[in-house]
C-alpha positions in Angstrom: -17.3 -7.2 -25.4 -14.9 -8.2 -27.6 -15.6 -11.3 -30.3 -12.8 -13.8 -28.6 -12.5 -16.9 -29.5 -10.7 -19.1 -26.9 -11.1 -18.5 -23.0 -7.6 -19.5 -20.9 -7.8 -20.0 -17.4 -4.5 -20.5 -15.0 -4.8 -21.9 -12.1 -1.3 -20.6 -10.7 1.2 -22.4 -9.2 5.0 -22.2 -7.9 6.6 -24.9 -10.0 3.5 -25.5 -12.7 0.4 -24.0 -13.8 -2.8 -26.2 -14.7 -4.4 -24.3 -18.2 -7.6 -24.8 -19.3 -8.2 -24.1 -23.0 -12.3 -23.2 -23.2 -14.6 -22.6 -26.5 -17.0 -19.2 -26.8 -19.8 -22.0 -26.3 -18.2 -23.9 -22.9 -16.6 -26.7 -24.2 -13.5 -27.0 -22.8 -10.6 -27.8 -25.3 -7.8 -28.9 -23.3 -6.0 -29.1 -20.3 -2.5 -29.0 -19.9 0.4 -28.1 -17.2 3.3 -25.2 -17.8 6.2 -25.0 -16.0 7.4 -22.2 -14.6 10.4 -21.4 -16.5 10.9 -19.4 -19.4 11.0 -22.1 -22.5 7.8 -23.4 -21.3 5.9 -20.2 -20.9 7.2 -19.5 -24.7 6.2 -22.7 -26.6 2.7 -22.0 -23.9 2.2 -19.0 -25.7 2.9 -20.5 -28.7 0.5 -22.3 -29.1 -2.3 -19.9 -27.4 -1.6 -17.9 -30.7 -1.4 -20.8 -33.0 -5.1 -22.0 -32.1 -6.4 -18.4 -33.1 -4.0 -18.0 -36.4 -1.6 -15.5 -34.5 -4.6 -13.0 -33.8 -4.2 -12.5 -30.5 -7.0 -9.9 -30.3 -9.1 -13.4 -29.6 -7.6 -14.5 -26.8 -8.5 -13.4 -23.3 -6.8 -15.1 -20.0 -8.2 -15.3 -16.5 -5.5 -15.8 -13.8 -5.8 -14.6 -9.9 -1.9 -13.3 -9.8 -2.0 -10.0 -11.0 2.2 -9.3 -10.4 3.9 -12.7 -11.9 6.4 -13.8 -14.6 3.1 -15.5 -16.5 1.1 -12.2 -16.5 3.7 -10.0 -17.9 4.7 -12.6 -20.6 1.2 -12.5 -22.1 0.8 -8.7 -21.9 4.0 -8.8 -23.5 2.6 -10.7 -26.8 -0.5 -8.3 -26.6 -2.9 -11.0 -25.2 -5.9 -9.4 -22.8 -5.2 -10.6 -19.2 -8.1 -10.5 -16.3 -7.3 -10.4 -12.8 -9.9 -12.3 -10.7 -10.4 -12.3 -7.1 -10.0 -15.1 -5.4 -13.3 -14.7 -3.1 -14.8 -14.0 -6.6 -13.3 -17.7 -7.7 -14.6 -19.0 -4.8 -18.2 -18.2 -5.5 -17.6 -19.1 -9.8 -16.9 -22.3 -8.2 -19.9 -23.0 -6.9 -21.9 -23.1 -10.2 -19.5 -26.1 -11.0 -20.0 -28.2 -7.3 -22.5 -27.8 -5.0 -20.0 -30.0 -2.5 -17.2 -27.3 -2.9 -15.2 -29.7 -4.4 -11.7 -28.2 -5.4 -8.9 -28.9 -7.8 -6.6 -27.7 -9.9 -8.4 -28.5 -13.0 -11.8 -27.8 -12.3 -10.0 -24.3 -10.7 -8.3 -23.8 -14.4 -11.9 -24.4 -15.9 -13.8 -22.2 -14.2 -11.0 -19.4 -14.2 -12.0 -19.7 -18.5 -16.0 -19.9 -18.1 -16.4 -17.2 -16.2 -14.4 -15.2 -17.9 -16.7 -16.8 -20.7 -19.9 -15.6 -18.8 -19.0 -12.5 -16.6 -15.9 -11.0 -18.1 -17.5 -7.5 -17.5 -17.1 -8.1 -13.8 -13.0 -8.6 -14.0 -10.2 -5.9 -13.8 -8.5 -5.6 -16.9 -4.3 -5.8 -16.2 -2.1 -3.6 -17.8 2.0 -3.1 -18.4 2.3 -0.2 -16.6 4.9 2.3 -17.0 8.4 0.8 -16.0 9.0 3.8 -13.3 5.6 2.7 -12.2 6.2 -1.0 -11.6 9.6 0.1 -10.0 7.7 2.7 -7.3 5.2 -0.3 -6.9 8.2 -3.1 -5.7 9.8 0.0 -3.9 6.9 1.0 -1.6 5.7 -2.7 -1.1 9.3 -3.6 0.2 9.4 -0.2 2.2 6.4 -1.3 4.0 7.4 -4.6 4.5 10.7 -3.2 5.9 8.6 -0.9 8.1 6.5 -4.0 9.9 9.4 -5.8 9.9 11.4 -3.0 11.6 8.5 -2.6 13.9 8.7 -6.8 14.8 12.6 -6.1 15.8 11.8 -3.1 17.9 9.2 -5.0 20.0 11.9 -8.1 21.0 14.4 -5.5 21.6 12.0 -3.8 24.1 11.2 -7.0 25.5 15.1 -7.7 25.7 15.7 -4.5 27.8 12.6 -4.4 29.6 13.7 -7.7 31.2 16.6 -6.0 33.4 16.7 -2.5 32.6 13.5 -0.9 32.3 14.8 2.6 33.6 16.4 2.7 29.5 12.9 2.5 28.3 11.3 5.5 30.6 13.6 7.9 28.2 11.0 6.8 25.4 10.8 4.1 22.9 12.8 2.8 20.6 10.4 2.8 17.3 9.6 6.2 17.8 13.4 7.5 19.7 16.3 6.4 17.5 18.4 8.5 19.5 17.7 5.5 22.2 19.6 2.9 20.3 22.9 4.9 20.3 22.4 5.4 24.3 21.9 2.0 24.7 24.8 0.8 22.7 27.3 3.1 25.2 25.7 1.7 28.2 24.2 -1.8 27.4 23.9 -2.8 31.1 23.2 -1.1 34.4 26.9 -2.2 35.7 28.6 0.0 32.6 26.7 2.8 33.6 29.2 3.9 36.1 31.7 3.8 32.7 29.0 6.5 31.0 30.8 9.9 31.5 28.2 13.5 31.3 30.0 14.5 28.1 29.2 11.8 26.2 25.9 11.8 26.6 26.3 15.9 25.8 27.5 15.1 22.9 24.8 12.4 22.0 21.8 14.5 22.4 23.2 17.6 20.4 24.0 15.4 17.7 20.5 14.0 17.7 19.2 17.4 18.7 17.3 16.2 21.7 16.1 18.6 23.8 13.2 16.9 25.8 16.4 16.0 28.2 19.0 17.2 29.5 22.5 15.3 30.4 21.9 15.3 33.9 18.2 13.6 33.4 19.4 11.1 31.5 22.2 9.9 34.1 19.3 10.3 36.9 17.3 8.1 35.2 19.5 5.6 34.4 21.0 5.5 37.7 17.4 4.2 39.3 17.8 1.5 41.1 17.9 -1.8 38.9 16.6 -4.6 38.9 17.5 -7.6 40.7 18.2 -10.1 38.4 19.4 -13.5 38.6 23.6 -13.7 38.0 24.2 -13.7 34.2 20.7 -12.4 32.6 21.5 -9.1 32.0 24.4 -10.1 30.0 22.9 -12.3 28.6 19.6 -10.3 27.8 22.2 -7.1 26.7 23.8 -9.5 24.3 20.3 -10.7 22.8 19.5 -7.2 22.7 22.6 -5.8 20.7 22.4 -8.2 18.3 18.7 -7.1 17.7 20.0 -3.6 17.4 22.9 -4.6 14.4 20.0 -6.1 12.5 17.3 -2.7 13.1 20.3 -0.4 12.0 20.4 -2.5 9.1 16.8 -2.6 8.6 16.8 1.2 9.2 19.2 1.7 6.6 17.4 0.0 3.9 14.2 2.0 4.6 16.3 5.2 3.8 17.5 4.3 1.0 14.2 3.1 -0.2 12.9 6.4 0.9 15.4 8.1 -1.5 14.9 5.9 -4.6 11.0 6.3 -4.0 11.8 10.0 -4.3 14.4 9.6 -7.4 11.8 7.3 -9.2 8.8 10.2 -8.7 11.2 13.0 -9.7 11.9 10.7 -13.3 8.3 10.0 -13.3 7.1 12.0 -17.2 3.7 13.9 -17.7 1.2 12.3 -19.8 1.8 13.4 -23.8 -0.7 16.2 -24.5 -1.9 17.7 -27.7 0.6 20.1 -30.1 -1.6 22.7 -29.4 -2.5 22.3 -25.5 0.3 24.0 -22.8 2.5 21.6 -21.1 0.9 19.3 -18.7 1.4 19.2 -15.0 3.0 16.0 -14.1 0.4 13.8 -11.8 2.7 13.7 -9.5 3.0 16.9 -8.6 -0.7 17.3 -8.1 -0.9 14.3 -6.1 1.9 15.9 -3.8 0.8 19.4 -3.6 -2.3 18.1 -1.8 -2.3 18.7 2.7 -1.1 15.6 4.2 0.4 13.5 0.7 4.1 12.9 1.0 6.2 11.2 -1.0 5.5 7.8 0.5 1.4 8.4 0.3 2.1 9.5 -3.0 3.7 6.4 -4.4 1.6 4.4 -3.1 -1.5 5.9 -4.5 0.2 5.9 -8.3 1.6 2.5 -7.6 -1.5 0.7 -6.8 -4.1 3.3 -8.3 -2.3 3.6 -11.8 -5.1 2.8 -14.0 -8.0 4.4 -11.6 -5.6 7.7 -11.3 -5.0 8.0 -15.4 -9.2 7.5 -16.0 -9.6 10.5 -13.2 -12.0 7.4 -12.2 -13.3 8.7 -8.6 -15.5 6.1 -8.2 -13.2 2.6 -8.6 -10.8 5.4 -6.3 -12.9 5.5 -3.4 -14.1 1.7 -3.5 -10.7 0.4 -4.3 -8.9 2.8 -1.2 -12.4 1.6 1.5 -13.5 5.1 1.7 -17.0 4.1 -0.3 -19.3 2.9 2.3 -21.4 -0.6 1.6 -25.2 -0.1 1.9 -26.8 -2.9 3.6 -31.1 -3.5 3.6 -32.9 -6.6 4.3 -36.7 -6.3 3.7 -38.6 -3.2 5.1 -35.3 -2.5 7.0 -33.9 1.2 6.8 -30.3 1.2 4.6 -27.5 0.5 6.8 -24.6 2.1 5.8 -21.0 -0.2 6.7 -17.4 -0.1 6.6 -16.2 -1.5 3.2 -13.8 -4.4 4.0 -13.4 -5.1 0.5 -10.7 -3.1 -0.5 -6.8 -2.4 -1.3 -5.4 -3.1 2.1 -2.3 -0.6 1.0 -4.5 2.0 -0.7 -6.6 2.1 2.5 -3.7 2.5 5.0 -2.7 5.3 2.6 -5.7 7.0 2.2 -5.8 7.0 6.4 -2.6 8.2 6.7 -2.9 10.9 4.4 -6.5 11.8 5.6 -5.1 12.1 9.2 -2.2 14.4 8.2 -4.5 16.2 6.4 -7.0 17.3 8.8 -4.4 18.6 10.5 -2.8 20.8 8.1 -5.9 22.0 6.2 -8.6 24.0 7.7 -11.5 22.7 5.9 -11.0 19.4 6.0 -10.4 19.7 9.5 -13.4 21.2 9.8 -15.1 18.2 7.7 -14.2 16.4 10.4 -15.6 18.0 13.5 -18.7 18.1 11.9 -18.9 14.4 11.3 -17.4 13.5 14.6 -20.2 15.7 16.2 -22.8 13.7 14.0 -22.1 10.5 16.0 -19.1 8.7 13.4 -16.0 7.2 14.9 -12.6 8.5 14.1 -12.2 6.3 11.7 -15.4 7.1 10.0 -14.4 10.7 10.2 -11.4 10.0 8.7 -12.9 7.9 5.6 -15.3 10.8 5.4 -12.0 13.2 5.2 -10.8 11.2 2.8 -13.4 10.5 0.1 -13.8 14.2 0.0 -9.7 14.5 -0.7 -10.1 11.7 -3.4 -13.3 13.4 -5.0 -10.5 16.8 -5.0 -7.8 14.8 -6.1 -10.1 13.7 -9.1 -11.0 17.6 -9.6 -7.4 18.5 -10.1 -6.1 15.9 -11.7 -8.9 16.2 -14.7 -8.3 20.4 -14.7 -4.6 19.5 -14.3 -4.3 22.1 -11.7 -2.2 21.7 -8.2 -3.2 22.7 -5.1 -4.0 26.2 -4.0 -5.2 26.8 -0.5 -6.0 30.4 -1.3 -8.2 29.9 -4.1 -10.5 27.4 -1.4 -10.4 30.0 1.2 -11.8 32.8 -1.5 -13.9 30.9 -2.3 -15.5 29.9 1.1 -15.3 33.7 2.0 -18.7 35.2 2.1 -18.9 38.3 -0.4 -18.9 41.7 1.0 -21.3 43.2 1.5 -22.3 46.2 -1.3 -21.3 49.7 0.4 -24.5 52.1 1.0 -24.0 55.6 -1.0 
């Protein structure tokens, strides 16, 4: 560990942040507040390096944020900044008050004596690579465009399914865009008489339907609808379009985050090799020549994987993403092995996306999977099984900085002929 001399704990805050200021032997200095603006978080740093002489090799911070102004001021000057878990706060508090007595102060404090006492057990933050920290905002404001995109889609179904159901037997709107330009040319039951065959011709070529035909559509649509009291279907049509101006908006921004997540990994540079080693293959690539990783999979994993993905670290991999199971065994019990709820929510969506796209493009791994499901697991077992087994090849790749090749796995799995008799 290294020989610091002053332990910093921030206890974060919106507006101000309580500091404690605490000596290699536990005695705490000081306590003070910093505002959240940018002269404050100077003159704080400020005088972090004057109490070490400007060294700021001695100085080590605890903070729970990992992705705030605060953070990336201090890993600007150089000083060492450890991300704590809040859970793992919780239980640092406890060696401080029995009763569970909280503050800001005393939270401060023991941010600074654990890191005192433990500091082995905290992630070390890093300034990432600013591609990197741009895919990071790009895919977390993606998803959040996604759920939110999903929130609109269920009112508008509600909306519609109030007085004209026979819309929604075409299919749904989430997973039928073509659905929301139908329902913008005939919003009500009563304009469907308005709704001539060509135009919804001309509708499904353009969206390339062919599940249905013009004539289907009109048939369906011409059920018999529902009686309604006088003025809800207007009124419920008019809820409804509204919800459909905001979703194409919504739907817009997720394209165009879709195509700046794929600018920022085509800028994304391979790591600097040796003068006398080939050229490097960027990680990238490797991460998206693997079955079932697309370019959305594949930012995520870089984005919130950077450090774990640059060590070829399998193991902090497969904990961080919830593929690594958590043994449990009490007493003369047999070892139970659980789900790990401990994790990176978004590395673990990833990993199950990309493990169930994968079993169905790759023959191995979809044979990985029978075999566990025939063993007893759940799918989602299986598909955690799928995926530690695509990390552990991941790792393999990216630390012989070779891509993908589905021919070389199959020759290799091929039993060798067998040696012809003179």
């Amino acid at each position: 560990m290294a020989n610091y001399a002053l332990f910093v704990g921030i206890d974060w805050a919106a507006e101000e942040h309580q500091v404690a200021l605490v000596e290699p032997e536990g005695n705490q200095l000081k306590q003070l507040k910093v505002k959240h603006d940018g002269e404050a978080l100077k003159r704080f740093v400020m005088e972090l390096l004057t109490r070490v002489d400007g060294d700021v090799s001695r100085v080590v911070v605890g903070i729970e944020m990992t992705a705030d102004a605060v953070v990336e001021v201090l890993l600007e000057r150089g000083i060492a900044v450890y991300g704590l878990n809040p859970k793992q706060l919780d239980r640092f508090r406890d060696r401080h008050s029995l009763a569970g007595a909280k503050d800001d102060r005393r939270d401060a404090f023991v941010l600074a004596d654990a890191l005192r006492s433990d500091l082995r057990l905290f992630h070390r933050m890093q300034l990432g690579d600013a591609r990197i920290v741009t895919l990071r905002e790009l895919s977390r404001a993606r998803s959040e465009i996604v759920d939110q995109m999903q929130a609109l889609n269920n009112r508008l179904w509600q909306q519609v399914h109030r007085y004209f159901p026979q819309m929604l037997e075409l299919g749904s709107f989430h997973t039928d865009p073509w659905l929301l330009d139908l329902f913008e040319l005939v919003p009500t039951p009563r304009l469907l008489k308005c709704l001539k065959r060509p135009k919804v011709e001309a509708l499904l070529k353009k969206r390339r339907i062919r599940r249905f035909d013009a004539d289907t559509v009109m048939t369906t649509l011409g059920k018999t609808a529902l009686p309604v009291a006088p003025g809800v279907a207007e009124a419920a049509s008019e809820h409804a379009r509204m919800i459909v101006a905001v979703l194409r908006a919504a739907i817009a921004q997720r394209e165009h985050a879709d195509r700046r997540i794929e600018e920022v990994l085509a800028e994304l540079e391979p790591a600097p090799a040796d003068d006398d080693a080939p050229p490097r293959t960027r990680d990238v690539d490797i991460v998206l020549s693997l079955p079932g990783v697309g370019p959305i999979v594949a930012a995520i994993l870089l984005a919130e994987a950077t450090s774990a993905l640059l060590q070829r670290d399998y193991a902090t991999l497969r904990t961080r993403s919830g593929v690594a199971p958590v043994t449990s065994q009490t007493g003369k019990q047999r070892p139970v092995a659980l789900m790990r709820h401990a994790c990176h929510p978004r590395l673990r969506n990833a990993v199950h996306i990309w493990s169930g796209v994968a079993i169905q493009h790759d023959e191995r791994l979809r044979a990985l999977y029978a075999r566990l499901r025939g063993a007893g697991a759940s799918h989602g077992r299986a598909l955690r099984g799928v995926g530690d087994r695509s990390l552990a090849m991941l790792v393999s790749m990216l630390k012989s900085n070779t891509v993908y090749d589905p021919s070389r796995r199959a020759s290799a799995a091929r039993p060798a002929a067998p040696a012809a008799h003179p």
